[in-house]
Every structure is written in C-alpha cells, then in structure tokens.
C-alpha positions in Angstrom: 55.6 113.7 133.0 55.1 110.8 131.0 55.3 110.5 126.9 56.5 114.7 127.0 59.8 114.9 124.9 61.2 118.6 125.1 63.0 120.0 122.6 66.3 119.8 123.9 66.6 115.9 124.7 68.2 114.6 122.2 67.5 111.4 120.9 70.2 110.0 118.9 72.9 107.8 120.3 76.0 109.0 121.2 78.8 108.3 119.3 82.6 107.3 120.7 85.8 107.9 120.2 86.5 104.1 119.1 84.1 104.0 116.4 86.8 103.4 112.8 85.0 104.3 109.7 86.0 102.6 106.6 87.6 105.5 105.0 89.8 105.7 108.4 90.6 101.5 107.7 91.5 102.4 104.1 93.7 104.9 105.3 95.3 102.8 107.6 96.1 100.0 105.0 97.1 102.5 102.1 99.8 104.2 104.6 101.1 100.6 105.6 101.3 99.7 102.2 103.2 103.0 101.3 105.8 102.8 104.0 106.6 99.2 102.9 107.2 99.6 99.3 109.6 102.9 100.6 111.6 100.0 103.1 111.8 97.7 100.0 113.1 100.6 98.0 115.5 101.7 100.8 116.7 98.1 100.8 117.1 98.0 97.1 118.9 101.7 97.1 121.7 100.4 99.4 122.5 96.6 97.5 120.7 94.6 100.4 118.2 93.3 98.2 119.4 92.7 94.6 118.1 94.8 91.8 117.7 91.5 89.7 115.5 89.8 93.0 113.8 92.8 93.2 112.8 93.4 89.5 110.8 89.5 90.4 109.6 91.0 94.0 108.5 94.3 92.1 105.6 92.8 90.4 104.2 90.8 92.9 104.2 93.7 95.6 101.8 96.1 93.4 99.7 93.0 93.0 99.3 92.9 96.8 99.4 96.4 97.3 95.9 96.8 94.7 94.5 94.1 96.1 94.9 95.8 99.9 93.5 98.7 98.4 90.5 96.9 96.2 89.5 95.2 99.4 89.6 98.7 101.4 87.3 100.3 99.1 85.1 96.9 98.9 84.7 97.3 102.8 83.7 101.0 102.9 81.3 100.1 100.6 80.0 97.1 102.4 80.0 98.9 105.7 78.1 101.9 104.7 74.9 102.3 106.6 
C-alpha cells in the first residue's frame, strides 16, 4: 500500500484545546482592563481614593488602557497566518 491516500485520511494537523488566538488575547486584556477601571471607580464612589487624585489618575489610566488595546490589535495582526 505505499503512496495510496484514501479519501477519508485526513491530512491536516490537529488542532488543541491550548492553541489562544489573538482575538481570544485581546479579549483577555480588554476584560482586565474593564474590571480595573470599575475597581478604581468603586474606590472613587466610596472616598477611598480622592476625587481630586483621581481626576490626575483618570488621564493616565485611558492612556494605558488604549495603549493595552493598540498593542492587542497590533498582535492579532502580527500573528495572523
């Protein structure tokens, strides 16, 4: 039986339950980056964090939360086959 494929054999690798797409990573990082802007909120809602400190914090947070997202859309891209 040599060099006779059938049909049925199928050729392509199998693919695992451990393989993260990018989308999946981007996912990820955009529901981490959710939940901690709602805890800095909570903390602002109940006077543990000062609205003045946070109205300084508040800036710099979007910064890093477009810049985790930027770079989660720049891997997707990147790891596109």
């Amino acid at each position: 039986m040599g060099g006779v494929i059938s049909p049925s054999m199928n050729l392509e690798p199998e693919k695992t339950g451990t393989d993260f797409s990018a989308l999946g990573v981007a996912r990820v990082l955009a529901g981490l980056t959710i939940l901690a802007l709602a805890a800095v909120a909570v903390l602002v809602v109940l006077d543990v964090i000062p609205r003045t400190a946070f109205a300084e914090v508040a800036g710099k947070t979007a910064m890093v939360a477009g810049i985790c997202v930027v770079s989660a859309i720049a891997i997707g891209f990147l790891s596109r086959r």
